[in-house]
N, CA, C, O and CB atoms as a CASP TS submission, in Angstrom:
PFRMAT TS
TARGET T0000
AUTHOR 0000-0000-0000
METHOD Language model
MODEL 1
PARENT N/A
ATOM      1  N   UNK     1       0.853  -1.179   0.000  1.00  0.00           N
ATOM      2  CA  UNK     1       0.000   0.000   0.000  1.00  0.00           C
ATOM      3  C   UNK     1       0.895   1.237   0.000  1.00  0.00           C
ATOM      4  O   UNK     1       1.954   1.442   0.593  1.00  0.00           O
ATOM      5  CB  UNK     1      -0.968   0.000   1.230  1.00  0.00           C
ATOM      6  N   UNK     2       0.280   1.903  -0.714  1.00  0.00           N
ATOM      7  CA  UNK     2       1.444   3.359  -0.767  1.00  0.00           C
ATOM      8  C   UNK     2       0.198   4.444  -0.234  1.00  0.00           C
ATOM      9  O   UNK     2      -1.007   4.194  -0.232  1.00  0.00           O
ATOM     10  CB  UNK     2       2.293   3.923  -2.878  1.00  0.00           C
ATOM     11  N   UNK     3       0.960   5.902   0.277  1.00  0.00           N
ATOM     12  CA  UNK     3       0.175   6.865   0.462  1.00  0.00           C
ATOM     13  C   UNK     3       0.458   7.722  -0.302  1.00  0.00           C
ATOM     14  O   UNK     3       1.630   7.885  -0.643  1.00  0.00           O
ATOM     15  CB  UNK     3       0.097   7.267   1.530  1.00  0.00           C
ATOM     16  N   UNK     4      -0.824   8.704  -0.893  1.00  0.00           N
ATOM     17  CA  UNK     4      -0.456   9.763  -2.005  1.00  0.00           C
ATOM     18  C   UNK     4      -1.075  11.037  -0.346  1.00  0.00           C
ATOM     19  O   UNK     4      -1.982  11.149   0.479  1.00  0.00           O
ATOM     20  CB  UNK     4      -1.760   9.630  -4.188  1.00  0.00           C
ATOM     21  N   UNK     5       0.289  11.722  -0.807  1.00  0.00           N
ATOM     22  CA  UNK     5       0.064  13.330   0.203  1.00  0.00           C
ATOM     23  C   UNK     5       0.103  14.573  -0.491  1.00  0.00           C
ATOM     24  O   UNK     5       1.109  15.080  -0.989  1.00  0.00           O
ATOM     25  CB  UNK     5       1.296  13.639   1.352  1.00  0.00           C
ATOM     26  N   UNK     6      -1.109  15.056  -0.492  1.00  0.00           N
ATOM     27  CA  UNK     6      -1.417  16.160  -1.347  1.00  0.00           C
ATOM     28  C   UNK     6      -0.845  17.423  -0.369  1.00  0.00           C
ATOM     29  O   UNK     6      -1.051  17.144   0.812  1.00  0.00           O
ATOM     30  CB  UNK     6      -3.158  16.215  -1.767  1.00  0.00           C
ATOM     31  N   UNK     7      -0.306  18.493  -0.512  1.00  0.00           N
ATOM     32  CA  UNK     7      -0.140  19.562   0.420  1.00  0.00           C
ATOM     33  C   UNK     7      -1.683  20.613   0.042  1.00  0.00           C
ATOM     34  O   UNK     7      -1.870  20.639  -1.175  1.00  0.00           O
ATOM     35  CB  UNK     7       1.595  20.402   0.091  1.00  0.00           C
ATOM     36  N   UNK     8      -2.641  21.349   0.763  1.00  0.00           N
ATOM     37  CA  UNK     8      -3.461  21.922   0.675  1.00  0.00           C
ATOM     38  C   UNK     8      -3.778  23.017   1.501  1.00  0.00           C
ATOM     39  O   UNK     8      -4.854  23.613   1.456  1.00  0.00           O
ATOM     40  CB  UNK     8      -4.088  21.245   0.596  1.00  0.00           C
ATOM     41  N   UNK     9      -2.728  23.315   2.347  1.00  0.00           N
ATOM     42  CA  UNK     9      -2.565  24.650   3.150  1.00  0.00           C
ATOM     43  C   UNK     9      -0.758  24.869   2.935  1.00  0.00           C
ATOM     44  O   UNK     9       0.013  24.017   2.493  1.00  0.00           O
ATOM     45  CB  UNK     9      -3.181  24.424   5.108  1.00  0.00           C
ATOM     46  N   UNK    10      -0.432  26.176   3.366  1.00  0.00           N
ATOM     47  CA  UNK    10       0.530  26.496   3.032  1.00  0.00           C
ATOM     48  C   UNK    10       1.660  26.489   4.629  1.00  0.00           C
ATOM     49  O   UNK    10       1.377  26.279   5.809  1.00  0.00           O
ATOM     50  CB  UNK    10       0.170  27.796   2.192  1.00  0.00           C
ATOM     51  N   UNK    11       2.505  26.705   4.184  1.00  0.00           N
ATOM     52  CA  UNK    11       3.164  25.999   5.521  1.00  0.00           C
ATOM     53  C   UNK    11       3.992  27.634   6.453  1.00  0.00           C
ATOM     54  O   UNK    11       4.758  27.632   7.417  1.00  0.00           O
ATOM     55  CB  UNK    11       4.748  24.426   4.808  1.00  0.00           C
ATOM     56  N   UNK    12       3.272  29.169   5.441  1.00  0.00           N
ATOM     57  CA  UNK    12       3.648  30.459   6.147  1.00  0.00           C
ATOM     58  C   UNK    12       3.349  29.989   7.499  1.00  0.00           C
ATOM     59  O   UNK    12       2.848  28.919   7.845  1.00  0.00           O
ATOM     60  CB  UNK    12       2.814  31.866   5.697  1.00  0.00           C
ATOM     61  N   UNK    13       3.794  31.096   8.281  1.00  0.00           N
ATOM     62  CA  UNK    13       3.180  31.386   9.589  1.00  0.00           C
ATOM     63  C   UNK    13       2.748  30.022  10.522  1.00  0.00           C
ATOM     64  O   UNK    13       1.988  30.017  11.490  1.00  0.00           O
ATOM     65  CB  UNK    13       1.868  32.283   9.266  1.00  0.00           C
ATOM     66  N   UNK    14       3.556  28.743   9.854  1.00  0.00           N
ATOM     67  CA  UNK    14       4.082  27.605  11.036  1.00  0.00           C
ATOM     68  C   UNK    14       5.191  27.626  11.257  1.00  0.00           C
ATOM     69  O   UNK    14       6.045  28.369  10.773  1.00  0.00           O
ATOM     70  CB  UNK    14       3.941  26.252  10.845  1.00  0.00           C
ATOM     71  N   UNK    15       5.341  26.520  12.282  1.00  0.00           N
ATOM     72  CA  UNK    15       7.055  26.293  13.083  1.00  0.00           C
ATOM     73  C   UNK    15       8.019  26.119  11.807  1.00  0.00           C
ATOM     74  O   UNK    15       7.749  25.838  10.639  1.00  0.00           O
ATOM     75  CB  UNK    15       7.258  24.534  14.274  1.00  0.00           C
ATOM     76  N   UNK    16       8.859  26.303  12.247  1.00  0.00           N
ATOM     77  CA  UNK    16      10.078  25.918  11.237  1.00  0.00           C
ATOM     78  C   UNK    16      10.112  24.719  11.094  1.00  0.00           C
ATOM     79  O   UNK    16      10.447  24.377   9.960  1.00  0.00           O
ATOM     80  CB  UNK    16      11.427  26.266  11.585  1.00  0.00           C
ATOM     81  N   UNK    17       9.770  23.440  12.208  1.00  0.00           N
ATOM     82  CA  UNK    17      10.328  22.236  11.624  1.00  0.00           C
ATOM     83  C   UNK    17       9.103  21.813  11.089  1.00  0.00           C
ATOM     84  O   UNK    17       9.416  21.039  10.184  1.00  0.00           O
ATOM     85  CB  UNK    17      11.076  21.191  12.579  1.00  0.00           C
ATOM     86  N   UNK    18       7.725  21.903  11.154  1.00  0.00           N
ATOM     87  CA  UNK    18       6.684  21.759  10.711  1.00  0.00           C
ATOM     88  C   UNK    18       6.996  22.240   8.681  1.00  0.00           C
ATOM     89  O   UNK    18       6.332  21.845   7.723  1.00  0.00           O
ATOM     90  CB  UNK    18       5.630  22.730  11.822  1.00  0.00           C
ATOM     91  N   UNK    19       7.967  22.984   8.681  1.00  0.00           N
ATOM     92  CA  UNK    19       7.851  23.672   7.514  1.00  0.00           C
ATOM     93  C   UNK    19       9.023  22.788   6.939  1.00  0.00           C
ATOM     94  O   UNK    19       8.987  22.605   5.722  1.00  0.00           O
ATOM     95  CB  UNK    19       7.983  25.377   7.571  1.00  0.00           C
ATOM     96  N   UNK    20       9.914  22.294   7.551  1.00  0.00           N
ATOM     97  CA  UNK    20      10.762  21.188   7.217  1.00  0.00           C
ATOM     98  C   UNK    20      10.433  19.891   6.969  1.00  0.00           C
ATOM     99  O   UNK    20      10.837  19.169   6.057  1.00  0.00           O
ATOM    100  CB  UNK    20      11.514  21.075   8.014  1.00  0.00           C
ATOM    101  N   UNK    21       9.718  19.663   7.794  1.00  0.00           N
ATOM    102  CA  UNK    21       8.544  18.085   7.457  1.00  0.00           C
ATOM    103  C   UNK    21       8.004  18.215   5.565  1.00  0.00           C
ATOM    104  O   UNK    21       7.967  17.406   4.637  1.00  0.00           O
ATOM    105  CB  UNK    21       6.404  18.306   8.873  1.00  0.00           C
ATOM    106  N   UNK    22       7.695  19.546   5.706  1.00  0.00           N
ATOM    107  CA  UNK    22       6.622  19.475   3.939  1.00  0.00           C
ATOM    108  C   UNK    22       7.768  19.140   3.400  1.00  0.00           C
ATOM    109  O   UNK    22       7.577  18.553   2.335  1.00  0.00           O
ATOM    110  CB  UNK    22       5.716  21.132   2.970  1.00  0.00           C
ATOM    111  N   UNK    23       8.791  19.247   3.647  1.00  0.00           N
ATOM    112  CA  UNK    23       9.834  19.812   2.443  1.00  0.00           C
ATOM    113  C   UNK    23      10.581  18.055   2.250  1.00  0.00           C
ATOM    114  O   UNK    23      10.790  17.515   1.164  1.00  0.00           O
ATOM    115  CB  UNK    23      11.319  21.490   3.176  1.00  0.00           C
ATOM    116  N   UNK    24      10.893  17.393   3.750  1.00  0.00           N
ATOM    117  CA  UNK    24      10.851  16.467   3.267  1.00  0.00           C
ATOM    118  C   UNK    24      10.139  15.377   2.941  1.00  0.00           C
ATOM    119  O   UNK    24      10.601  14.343   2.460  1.00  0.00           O
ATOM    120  CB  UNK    24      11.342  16.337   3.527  1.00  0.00           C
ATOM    121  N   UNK    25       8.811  15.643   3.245  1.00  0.00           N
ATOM    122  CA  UNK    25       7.956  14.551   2.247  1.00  0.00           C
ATOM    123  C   UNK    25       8.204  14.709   0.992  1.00  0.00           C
ATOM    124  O   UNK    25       8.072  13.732   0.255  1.00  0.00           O
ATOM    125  CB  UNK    25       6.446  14.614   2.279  1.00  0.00           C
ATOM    126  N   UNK    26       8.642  16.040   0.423  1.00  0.00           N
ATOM    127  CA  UNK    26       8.815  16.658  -1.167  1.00  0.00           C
ATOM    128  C   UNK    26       7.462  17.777  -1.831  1.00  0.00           C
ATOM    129  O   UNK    26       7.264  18.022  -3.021  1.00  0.00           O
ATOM    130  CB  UNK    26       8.847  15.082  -2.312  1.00  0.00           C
ATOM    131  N   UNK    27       6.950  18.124  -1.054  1.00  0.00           N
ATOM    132  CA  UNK    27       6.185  18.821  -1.094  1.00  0.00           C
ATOM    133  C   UNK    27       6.803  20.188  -1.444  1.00  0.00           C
ATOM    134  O   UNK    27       7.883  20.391  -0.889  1.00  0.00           O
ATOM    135  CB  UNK    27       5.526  18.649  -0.067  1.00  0.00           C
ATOM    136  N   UNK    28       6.366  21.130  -2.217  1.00  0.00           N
ATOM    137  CA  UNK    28       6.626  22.373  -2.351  1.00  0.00           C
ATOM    138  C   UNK    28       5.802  23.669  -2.379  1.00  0.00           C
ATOM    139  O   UNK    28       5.958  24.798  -1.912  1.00  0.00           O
ATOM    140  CB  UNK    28       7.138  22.310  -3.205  1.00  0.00           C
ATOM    141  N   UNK    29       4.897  23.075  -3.088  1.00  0.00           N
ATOM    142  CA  UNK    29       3.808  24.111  -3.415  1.00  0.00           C
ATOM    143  C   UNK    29       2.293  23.661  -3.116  1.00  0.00           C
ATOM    144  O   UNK    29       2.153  22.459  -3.340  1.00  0.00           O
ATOM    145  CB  UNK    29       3.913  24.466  -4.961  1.00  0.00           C
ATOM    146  N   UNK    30       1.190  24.262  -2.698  1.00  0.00           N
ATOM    147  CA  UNK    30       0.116  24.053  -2.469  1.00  0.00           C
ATOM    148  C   UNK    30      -0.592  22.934  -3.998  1.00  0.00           C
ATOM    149  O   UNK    30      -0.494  23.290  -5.172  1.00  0.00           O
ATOM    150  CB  UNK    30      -0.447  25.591  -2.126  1.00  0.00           C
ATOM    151  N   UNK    31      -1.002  22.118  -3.713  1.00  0.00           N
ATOM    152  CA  UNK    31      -1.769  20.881  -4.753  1.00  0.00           C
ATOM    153  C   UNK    31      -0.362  20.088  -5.484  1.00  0.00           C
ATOM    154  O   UNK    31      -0.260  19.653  -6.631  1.00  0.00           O
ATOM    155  CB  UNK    31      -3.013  21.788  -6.317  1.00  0.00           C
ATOM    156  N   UNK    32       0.589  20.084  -4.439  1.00  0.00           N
ATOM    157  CA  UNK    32       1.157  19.543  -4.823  1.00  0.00           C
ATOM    158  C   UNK    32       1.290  17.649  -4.654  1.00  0.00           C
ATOM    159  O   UNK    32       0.626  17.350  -3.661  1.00  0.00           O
ATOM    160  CB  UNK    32       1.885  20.344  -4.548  1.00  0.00           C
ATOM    161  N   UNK    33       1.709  16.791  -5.085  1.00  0.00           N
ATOM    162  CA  UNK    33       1.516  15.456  -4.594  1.00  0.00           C
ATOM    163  C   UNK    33       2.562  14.508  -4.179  1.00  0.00           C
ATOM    164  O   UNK    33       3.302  14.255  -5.129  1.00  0.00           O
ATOM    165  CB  UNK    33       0.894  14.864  -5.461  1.00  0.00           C
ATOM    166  N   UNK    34       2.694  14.257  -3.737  1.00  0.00           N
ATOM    167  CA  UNK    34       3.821  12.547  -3.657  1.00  0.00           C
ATOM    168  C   UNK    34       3.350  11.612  -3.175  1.00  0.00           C
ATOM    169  O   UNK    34       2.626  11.681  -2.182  1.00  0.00           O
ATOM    170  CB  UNK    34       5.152  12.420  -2.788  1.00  0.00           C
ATOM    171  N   UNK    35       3.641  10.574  -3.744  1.00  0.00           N
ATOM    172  CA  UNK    35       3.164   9.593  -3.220  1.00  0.00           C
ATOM    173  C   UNK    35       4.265   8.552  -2.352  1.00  0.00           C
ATOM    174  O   UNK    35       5.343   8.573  -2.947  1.00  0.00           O
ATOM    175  CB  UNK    35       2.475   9.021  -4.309  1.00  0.00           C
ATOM    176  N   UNK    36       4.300   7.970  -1.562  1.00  0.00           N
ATOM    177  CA  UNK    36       4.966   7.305  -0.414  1.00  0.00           C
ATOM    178  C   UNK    36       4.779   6.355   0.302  1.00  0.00           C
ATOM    179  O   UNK    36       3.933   6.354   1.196  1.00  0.00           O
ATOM    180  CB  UNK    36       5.088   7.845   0.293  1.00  0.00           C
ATOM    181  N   UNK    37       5.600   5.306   0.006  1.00  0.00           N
ATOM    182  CA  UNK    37       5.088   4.044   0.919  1.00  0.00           C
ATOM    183  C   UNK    37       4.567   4.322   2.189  1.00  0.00           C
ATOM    184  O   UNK    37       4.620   5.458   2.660  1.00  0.00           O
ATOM    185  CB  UNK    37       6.160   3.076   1.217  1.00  0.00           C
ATOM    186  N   UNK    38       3.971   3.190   2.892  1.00  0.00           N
ATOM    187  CA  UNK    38       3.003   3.373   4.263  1.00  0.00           C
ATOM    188  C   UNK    38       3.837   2.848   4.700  1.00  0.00           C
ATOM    189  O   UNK    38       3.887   1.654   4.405  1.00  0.00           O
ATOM    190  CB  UNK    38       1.536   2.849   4.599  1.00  0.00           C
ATOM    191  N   UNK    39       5.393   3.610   5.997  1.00  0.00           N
ATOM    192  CA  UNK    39       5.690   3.467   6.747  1.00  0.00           C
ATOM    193  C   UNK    39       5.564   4.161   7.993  1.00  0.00           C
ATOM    194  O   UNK    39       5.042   5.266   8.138  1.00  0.00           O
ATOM    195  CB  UNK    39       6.334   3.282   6.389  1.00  0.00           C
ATOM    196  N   UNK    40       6.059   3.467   8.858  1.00  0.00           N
ATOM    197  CA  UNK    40       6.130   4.299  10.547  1.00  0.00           C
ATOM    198  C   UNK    40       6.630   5.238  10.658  1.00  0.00           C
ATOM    199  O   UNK    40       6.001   5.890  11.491  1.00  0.00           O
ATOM    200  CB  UNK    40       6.770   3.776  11.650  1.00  0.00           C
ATOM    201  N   UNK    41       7.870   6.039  10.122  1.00  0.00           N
ATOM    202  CA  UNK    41       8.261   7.234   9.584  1.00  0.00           C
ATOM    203  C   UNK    41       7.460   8.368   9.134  1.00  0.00           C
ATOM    204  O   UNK    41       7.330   9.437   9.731  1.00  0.00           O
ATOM    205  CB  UNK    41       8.873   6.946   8.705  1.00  0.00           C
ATOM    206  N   UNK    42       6.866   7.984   7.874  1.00  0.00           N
ATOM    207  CA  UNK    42       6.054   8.532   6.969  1.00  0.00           C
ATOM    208  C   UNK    42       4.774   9.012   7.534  1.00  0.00           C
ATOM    209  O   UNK    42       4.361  10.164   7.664  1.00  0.00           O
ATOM    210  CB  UNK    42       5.851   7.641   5.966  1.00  0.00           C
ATOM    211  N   UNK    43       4.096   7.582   7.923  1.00  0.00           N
ATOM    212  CA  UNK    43       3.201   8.386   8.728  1.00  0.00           C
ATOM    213  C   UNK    43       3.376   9.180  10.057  1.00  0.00           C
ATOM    214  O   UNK    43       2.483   9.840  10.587  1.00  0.00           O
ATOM    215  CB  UNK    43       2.347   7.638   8.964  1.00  0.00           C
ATOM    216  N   UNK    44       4.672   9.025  10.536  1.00  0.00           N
ATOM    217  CA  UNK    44       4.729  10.266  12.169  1.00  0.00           C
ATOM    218  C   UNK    44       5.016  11.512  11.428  1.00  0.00           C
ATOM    219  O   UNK    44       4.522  12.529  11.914  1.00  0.00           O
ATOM    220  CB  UNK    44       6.328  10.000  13.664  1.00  0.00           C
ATOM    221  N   UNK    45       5.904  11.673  10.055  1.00  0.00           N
ATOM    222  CA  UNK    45       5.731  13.049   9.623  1.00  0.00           C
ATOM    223  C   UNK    45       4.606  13.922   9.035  1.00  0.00           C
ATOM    224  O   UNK    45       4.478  15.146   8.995  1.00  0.00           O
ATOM    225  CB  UNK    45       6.492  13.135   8.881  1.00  0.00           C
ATOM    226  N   UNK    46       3.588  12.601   8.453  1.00  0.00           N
ATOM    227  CA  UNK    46       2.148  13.197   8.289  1.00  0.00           C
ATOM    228  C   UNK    46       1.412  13.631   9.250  1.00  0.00           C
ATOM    229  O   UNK    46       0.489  14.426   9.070  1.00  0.00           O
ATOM    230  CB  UNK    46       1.353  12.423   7.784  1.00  0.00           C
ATOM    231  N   UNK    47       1.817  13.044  10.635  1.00  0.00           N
ATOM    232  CA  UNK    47       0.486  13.196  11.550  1.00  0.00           C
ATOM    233  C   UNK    47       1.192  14.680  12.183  1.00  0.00           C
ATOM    234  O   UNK    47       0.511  15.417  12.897  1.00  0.00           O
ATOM    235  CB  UNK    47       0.084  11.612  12.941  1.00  0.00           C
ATOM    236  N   UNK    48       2.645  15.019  11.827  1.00  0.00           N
ATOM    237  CA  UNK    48       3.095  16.635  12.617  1.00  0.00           C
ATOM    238  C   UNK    48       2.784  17.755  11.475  1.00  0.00           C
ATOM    239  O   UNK    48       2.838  18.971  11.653  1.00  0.00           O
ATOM    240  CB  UNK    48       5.111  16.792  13.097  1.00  0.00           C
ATOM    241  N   UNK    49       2.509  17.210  10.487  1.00  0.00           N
ATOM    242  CA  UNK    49       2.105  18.283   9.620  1.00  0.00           C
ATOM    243  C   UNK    49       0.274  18.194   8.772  1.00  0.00           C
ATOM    244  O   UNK    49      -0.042  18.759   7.725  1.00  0.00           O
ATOM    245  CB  UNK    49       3.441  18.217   8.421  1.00  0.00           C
ATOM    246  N   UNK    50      -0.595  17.347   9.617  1.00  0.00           N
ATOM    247  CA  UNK    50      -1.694  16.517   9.094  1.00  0.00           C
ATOM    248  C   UNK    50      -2.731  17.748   9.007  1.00  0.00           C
ATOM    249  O   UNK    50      -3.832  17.729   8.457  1.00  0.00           O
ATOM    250  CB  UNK    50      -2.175  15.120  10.134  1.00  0.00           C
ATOM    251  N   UNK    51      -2.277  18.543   9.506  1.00  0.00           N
ATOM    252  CA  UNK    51      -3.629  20.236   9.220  1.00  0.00           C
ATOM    253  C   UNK    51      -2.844  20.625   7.829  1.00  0.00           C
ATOM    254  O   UNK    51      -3.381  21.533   7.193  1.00  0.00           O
ATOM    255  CB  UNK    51      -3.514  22.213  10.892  1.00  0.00           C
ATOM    256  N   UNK    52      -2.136  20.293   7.499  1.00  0.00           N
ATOM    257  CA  UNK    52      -1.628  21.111   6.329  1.00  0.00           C
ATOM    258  C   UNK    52      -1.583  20.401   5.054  1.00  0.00           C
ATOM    259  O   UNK    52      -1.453  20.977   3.973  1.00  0.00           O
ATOM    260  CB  UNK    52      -0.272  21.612   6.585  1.00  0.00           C
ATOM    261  N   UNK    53      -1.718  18.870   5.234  1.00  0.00           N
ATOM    262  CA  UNK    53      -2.037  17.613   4.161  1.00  0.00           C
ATOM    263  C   UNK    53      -3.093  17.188   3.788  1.00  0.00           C
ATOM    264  O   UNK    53      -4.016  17.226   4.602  1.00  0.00           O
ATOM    265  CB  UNK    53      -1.654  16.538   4.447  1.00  0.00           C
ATOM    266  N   UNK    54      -3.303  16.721   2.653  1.00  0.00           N
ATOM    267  CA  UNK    54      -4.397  15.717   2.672  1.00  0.00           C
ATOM    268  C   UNK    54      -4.172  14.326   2.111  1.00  0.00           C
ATOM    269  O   UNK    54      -4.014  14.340   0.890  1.00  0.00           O
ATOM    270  CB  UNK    54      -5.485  16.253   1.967  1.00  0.00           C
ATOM    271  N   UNK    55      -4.112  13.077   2.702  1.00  0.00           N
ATOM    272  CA  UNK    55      -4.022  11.848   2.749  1.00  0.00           C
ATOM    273  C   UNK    55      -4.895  11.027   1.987  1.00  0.00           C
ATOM    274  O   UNK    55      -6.100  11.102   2.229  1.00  0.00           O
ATOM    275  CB  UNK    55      -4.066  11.578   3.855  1.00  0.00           C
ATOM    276  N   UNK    56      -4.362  10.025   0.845  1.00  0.00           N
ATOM    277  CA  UNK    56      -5.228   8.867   0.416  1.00  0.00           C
ATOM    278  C   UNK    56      -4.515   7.996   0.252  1.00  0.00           C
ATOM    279  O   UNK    56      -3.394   8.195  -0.215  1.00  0.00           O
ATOM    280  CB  UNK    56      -6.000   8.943  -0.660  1.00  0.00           C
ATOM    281  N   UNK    57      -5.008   6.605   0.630  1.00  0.00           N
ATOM    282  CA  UNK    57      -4.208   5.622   0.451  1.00  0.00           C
ATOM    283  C   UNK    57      -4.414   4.904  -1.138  1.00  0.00           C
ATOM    284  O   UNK    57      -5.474   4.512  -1.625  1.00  0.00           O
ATOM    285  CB  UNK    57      -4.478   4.688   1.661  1.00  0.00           C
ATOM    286  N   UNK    58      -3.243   4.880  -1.667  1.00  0.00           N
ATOM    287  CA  UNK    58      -3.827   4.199  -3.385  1.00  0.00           C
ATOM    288  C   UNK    58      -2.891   2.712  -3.599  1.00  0.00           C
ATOM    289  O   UNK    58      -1.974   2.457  -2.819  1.00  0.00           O
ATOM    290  CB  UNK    58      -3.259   5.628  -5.123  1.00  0.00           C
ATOM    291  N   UNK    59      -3.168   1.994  -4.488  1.00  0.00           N
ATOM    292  CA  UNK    59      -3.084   0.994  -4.685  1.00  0.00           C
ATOM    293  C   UNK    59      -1.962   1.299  -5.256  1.00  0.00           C
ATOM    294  O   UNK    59      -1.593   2.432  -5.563  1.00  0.00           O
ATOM    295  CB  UNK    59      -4.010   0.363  -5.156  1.00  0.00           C
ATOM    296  N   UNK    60      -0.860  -0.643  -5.558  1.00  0.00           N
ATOM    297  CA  UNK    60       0.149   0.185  -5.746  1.00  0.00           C
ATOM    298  C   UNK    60       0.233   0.139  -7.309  1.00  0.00           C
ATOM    299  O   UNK    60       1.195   0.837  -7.632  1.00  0.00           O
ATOM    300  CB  UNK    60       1.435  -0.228  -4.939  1.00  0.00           C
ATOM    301  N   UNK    61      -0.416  -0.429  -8.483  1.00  0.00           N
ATOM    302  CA  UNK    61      -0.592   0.077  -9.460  1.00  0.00           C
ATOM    303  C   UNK    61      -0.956   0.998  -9.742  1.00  0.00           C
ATOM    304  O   UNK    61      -0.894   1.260 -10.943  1.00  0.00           O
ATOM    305  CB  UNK    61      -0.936  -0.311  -9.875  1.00  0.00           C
ATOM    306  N   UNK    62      -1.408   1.782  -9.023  1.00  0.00           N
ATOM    307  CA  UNK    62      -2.425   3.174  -9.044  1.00  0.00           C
ATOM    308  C   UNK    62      -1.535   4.217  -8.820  1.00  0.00           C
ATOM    309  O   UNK    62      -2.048   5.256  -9.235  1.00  0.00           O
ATOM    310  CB  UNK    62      -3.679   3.279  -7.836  1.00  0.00           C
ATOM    311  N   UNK    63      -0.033   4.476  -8.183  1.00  0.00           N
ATOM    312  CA  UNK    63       1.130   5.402  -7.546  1.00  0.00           C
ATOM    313  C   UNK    63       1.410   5.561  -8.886  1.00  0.00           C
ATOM    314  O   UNK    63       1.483   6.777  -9.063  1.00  0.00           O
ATOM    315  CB  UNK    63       2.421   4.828  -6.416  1.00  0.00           C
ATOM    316  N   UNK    64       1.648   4.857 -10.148  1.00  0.00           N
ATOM    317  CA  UNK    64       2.459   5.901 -10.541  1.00  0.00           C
ATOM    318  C   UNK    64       1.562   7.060 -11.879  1.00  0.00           C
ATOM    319  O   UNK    64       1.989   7.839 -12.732  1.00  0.00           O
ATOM    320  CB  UNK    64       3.954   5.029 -11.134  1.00  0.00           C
ATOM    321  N   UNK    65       0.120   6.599 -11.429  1.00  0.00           N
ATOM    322  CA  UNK    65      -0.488   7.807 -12.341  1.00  0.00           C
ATOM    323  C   UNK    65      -0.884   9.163 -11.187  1.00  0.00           C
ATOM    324  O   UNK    65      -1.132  10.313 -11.548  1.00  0.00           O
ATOM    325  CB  UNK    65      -2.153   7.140 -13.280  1.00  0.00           C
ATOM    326  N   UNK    66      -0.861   8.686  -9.797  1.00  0.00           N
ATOM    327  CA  UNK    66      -0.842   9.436  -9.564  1.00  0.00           C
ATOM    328  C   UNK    66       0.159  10.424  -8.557  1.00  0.00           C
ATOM    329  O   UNK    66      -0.164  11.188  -7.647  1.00  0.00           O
ATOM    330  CB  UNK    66      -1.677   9.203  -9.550  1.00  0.00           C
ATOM    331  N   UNK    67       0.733  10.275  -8.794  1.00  0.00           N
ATOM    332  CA  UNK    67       2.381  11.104  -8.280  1.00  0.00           C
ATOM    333  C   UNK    67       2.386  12.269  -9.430  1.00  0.00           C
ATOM    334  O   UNK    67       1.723  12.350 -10.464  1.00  0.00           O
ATOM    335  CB  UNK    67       4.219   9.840  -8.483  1.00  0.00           C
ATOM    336  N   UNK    68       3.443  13.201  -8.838  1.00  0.00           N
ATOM    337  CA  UNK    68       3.993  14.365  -9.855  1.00  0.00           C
ATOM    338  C   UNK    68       2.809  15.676  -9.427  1.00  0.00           C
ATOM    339  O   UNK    68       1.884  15.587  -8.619  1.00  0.00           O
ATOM    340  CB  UNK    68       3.877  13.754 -11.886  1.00  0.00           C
ATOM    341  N   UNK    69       3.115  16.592 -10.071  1.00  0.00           N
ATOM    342  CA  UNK    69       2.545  18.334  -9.709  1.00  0.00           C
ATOM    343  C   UNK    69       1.465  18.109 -11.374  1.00  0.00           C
ATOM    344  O   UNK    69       0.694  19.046 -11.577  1.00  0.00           O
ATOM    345  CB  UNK    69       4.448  20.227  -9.774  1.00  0.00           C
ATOM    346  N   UNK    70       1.447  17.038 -12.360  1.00  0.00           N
ATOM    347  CA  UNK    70       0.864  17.521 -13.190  1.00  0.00           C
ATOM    348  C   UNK    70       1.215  18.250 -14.307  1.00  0.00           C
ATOM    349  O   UNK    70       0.682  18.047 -15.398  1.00  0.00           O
ATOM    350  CB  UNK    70       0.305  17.952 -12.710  1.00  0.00           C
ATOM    351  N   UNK    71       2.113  19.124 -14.115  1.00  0.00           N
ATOM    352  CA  UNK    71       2.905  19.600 -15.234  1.00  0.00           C
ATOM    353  C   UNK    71       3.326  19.285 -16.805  1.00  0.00           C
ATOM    354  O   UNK    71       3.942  18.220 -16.853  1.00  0.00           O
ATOM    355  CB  UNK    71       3.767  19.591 -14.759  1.00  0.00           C
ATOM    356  N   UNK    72       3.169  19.907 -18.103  1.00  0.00           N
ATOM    357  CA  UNK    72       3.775  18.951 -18.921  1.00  0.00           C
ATOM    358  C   UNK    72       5.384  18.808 -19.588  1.00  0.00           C
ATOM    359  O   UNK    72       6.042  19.808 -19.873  1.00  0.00           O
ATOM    360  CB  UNK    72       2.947  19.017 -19.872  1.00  0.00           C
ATOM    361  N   UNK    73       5.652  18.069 -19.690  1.00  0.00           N
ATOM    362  CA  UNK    73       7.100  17.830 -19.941  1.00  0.00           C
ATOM    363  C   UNK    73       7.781  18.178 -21.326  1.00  0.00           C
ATOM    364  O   UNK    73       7.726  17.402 -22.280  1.00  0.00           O
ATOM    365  CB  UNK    73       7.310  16.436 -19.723  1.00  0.00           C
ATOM    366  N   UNK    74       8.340  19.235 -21.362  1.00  0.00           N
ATOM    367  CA  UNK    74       8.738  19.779 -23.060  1.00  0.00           C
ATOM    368  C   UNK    74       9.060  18.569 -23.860  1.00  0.00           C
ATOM    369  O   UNK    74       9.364  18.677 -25.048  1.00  0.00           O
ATOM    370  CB  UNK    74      10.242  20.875 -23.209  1.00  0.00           C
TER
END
C-alpha cells in the first residue's frame, strides 16, 4: 500500500520544523503530490504536519499515475 500526500494549506506562519517536514515529504507548493510508501516514519511526519495535508491511500498500481505536480514535460 502506498500513500499519495497532497499539500493543501501552506506551511507560512508555522514552526520551522513543521515547515521542514513538507519539504521532506517533497512537497513544495500548495496541490502539490507525492506519493509514499506506508511506513512508521512517513506516517509520524504526516500526523506533525496533518492540518496542512491531505491523505489517500492508493493501490500500488495506481502510484504511478498518480504522483507528480501535473505539469507537462517539453
Amino acid at each position: 500500500m502506498k500513500l499519495k500526500v497532497t499539500q493543501v494549506r501552506s506551511g507560512i506562519h508555522h514552526p520551522k520544523d513543521q515547515k521542514s517536514t513538507i519539504r521532506r515529504l517533497g512537497l513544495h507548493r500548495i496541490n502539490d503530490s507525492v506519493v509514499k510508501e506506508d511506513r512508521p516514519e512517513i506516517r509520524g511526519m504526516i500526523a506533525k504536519v496533518g492540518h496542512l495535508v491531505r491523505v489517500e491511500e492508493v493501490a500500488d498500481g495506481e502510484a504511478k499515475a498518480a504522483g507528480g505536480r501535473g505539469r507537462k514535460k517539453p
